[in-house]
N, C-alpha and C positions, 0 to 999 in steps of 0.2 A: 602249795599250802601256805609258806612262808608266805609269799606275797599274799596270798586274802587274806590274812592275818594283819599282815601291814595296811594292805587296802584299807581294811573296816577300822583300823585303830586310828586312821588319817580322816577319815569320814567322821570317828567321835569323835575327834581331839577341835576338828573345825568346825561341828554342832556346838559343840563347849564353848569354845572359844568366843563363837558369835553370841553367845547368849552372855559371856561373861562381858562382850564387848557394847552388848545391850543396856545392860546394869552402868555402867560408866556412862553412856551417852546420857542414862537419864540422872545421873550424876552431876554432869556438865550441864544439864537444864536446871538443877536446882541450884547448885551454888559456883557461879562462876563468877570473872572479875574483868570488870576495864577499867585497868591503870590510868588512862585520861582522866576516869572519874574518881575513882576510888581511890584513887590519893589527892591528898590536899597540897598539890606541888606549887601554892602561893604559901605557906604558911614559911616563919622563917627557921631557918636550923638555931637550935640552939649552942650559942661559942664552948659551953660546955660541956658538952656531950661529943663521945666517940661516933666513930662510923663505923666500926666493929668492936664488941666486948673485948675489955685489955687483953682476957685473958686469951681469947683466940689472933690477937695480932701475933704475928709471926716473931719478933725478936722478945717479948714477954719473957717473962724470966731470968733474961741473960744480962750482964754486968752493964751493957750498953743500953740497955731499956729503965735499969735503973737511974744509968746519969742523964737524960733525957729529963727535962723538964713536962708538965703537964700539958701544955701546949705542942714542943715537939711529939711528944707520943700520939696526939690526938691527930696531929697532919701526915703521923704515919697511919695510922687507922685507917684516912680519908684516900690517901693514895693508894692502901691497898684494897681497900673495899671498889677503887674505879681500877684496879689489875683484876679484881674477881668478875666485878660485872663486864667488863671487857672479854675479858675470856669464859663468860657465860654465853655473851653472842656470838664470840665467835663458834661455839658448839651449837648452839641454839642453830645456827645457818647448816651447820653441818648435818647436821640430824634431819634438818628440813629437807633438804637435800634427798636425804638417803630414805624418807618417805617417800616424799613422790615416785622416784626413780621406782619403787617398791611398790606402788600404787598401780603402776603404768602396766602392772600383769596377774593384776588382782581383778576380782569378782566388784565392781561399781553398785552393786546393789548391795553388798553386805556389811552386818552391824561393826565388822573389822574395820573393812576401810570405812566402814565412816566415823568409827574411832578416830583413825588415824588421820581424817579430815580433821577432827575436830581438837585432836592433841598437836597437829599445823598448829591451828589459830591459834591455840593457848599460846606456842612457843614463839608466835610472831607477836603476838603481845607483851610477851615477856620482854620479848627483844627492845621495843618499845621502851616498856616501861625501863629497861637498864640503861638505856640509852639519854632516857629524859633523867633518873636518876644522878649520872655521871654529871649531866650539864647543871643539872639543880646544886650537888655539890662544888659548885665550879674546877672540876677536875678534869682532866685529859683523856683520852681512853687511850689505853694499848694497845697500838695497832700491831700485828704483826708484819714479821719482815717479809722479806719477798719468798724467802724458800720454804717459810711457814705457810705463807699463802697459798703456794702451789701445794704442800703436801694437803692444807684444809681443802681447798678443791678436788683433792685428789680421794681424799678417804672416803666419800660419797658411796665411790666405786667398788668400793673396797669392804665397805659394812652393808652386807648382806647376809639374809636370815639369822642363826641365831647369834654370828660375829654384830649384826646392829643391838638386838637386845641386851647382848653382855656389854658393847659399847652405851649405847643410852643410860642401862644401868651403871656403869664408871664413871660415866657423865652428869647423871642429876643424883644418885643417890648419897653420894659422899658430900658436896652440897648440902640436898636436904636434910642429914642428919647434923651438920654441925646448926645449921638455922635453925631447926627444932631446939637446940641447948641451948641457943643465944639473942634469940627472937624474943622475949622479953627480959631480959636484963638492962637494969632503970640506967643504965649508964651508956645506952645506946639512942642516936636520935631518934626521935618517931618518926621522922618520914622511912628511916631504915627498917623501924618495925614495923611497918606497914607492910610495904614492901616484902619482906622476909614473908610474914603473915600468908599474903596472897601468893606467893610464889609457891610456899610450901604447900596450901590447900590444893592447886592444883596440879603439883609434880605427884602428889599424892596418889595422886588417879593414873599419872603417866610411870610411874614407878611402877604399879598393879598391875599395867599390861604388858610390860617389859615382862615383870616375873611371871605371870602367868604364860606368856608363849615361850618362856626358857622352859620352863615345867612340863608343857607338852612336847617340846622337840625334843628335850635331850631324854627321854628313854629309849628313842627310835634314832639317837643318832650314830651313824656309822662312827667304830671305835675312834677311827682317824681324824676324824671332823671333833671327836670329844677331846682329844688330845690336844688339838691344836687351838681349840677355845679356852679348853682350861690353861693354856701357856698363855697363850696370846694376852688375855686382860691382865695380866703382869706390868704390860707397858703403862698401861694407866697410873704407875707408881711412880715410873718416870715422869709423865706428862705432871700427876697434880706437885711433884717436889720441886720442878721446873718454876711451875705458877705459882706455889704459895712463898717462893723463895726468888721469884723475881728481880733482879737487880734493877730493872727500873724504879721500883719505888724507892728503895734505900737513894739512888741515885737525886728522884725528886726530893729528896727531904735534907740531901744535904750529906750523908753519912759516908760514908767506903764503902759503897757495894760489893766488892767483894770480899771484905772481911766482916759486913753484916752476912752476907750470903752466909758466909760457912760458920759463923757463929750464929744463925737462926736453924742451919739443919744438923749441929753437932748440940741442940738445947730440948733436953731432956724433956722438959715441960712441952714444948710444940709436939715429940714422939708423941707424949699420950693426948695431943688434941687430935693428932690425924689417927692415934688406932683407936681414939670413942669414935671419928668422925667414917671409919672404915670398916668399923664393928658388926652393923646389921648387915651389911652386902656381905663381908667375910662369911659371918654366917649362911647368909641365901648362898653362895658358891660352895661352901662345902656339904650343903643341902642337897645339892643336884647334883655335884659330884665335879663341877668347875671350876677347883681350884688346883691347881697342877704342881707338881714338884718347883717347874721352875717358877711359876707365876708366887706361888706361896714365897720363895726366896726372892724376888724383885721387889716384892710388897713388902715385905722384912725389911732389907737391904734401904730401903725410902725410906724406912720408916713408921710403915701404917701397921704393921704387925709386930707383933712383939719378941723379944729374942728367941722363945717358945712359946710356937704356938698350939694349943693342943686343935684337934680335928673336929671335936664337938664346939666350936667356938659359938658361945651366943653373942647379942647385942645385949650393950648396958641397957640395962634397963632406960590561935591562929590570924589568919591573915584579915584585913579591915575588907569586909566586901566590897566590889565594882562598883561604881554611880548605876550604871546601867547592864540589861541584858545583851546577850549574844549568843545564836548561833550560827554557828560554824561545824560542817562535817558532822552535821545531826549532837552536837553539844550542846545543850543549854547552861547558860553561866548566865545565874540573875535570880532575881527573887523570887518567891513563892510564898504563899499561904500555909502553913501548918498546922491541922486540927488534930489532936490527940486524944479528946472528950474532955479536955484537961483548958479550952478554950483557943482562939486561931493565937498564931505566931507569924510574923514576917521575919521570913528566913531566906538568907543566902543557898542556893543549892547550886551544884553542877551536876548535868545526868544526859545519860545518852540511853542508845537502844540499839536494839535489830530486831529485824524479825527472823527466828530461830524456824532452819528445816528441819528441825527433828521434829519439834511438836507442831509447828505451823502456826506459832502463836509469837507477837511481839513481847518480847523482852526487856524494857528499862531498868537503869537502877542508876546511881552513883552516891553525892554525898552531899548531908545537910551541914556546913561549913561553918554553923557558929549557930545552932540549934543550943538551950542551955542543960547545963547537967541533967535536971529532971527528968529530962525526956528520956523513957524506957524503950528499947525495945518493943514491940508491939504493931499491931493495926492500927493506921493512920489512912487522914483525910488530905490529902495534896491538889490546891490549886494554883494555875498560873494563868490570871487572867479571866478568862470566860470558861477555861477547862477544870473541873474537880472530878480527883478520880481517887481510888483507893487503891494503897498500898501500905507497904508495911517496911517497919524502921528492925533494920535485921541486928547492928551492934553497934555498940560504942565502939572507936577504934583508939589505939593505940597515940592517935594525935590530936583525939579528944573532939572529934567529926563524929557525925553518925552517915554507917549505911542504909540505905533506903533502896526498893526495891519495888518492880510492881510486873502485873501481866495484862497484858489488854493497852488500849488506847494510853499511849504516856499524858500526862498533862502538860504538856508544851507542843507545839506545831511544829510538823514536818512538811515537808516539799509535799507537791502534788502526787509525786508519781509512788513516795513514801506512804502517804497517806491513804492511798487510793489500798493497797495493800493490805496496810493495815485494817482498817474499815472488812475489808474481803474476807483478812483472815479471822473479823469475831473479834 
């Protein structure tokens, strides 16, 4: 009896799942992003502007952050904003990882795994984009050491079923909430708020699937399996005090690394940027029942909880355009026609495509790079050349570009075997 009980509750909980995993794929058809194009990574940084909100750099607040002139605080910003995105890819690999592997005894036909295809790509792009990121600021990336390496290669193995979700959640969601705070504050560069922008839109969606298969496993999970999850994402407190306290960066900027280190994790003010930045997850763990005696004390102990924490915990509430066109790897980088009803415009754009298997329809979009203010949001006319086609101009961004976006035939030329596709698929 017990078992048909569990039978049929595994049978809904996978109807569910795929339906919920349905709704996200058509999620990821409407608003997704290529950082190739959708950042304007010719435009210049501004000398003034941070690369992270003062108030989220790590030594903020403390006596050493005060003798710091505007200029040093600002090159700590920049090297710790390339220790973040450094250790975004290195999870971002690890995560990928620990799909496939997850993949290889899944059902190929269902809207899960093709989620999980589809939440790959976002995070290979991400990678991407962190990686051009790093170089644009002309920063270094943190590589790890050798025995970091092996354990990153090693935890693949290791995060399986609901030990991956509670990990990918450790991984992007403390992230995505501090971005949410700091994504537009005017004292950040815009290619960083860009950036942040698109990151967050669509960790958004990978957040959602994380929580939603903790929400179906952990009612049915054996007690011991629940105990040893709820402990185990404790280490995560470890892992982010490690990184947001990194002695490389103090290192590059010149200061005592290790007397910044422990004067950034004894600084009262960074405690409450990591427990608003730990706040909504804290809450989703003691929602299912995943946070554990010890895991609740390791996450204190770091820092991201507070000295008492009650058990109801909520969350707080550009650049001169090229002479000529180019593409390269399906990029168009060159001019274009702009019609608005408002009269044509010659405008710089960059834009790419694919053609998307979920809907079976070609995809373009990226960005009109010195379009002028007037220009609204709305349905637009785009031609390059001999091609005019319609599409629509989706936002201003943050670096003062617009997104552009279309379905069907792009207005720029692709390869034969591109084309031929395209055409096929309508």
């Amino acid at each position: 009896m017990t078992a048909s009980v569990r039978s049929g509750a595994g049978a809904s909980n996978a109807a569910t799942r795929d339906a919920f995993s349905e709704r996200l794929l058509k999620g990821s058809v409407r608003k997704s992003y290529a950082p190739v194009v959708d950042i304007d990574w010719d435009a210049p940084l501004d000398p003034d502007k941070f690369f992270l909100p003062p108030r989220i750099v790590s030594l903020y607040g403390t006596p050493l952050w005060d003798g710091m002139s505007r200029e040093e605080q600002i090159e700590l910003s920049r090297q710790e904003l390339a220790n973040t995105l450094s250790a975004g890819i290195w999870f971002e690999n690890i995560l990928n990882q620990s799909l496939l592997r997850k993949m290889m005894h899944q059902d190929p036909t269902s809207h899960s795994t093709h989620y999980e295809l589809t939440e790959l790509g976002d995070e290979t792009r991400h990678m991407v984009m962190f990686g051009k990121a790093i170089d644009k600021i002309g920063a270094k990336p943190v590589r790890p050491r050798l025995y970091q390496r092996i354990i990153i290669n090693s935890l693949p193995f290791a995060f399986r079923g609901s030990v991956l979700w509670v990990a990918a959640l450790v991984g992007e969601e403390i992230f995505d909430s501090l971005q949410r705070q700091m994504m537009d504050d005017p004292d950040l560069q815009p290619m960083v708020q860009r950036l942040m922008r698109i990151h967050v839109t669509e960790e958004a969606r990978h957040i959602q699937f994380a929580r939603d298969g903790l929400r179906k496993r952990t009612p049915s999970m054996p007690w011991y399996t629940r105990v040893w999850v709820a402990n185990l994402n404790g280490a995560g407190g470890l892992f982010f005090r490690y990184l947001f306290t990194n002695k490389v960066q103090y290192h590059r900027v010149g200061l005592d690394a290790r007397a910044a280190r422990r004067m950034a994790r004894a600084s009262a003010h960074r405690h409450d940027v990591q427990i608003s930045g730990f706040a909504p997850l804290a809450a989703f763990l003691e929602e299912v029942g995943l946070m554990g005696r010890l895991a609740r004390r390791m996450w204190r102990r770091t820092g991201f909880l507070p000295a008492r924490t009650p058990r109801g915990l909520t969350a707080p509430a550009s650049s001169p355009p090229s002479s000529g066109a180019d593409v390269t790897e399906e990029v168009y980088d060159g001019f274009a026609v702009l019609d608005n009803g408002d009269g044509d415009r010659r405008v710089h754009v960059r834009l790419a495509g694919h053609l998307d298997p979920i809907d079976g329809r070609f995809h373009w979009r990226g960005t009109i790079l010195d379009a002028p203010t007037s220009v609204a949001p709305g349905p637009v006319r785009i031609s390059i050349g001999t091609r005019t086609v319609d599409a629509r101009i989706t936002e201003r961004t943050s670096q003062g570009t617009h997104s552009i976006s279309g379905i069907g035939e792009p207005p720029f030329d692709l390869d034969g075997s591109d084309g031929a596709a395209v055409s096929a698929a309508g």
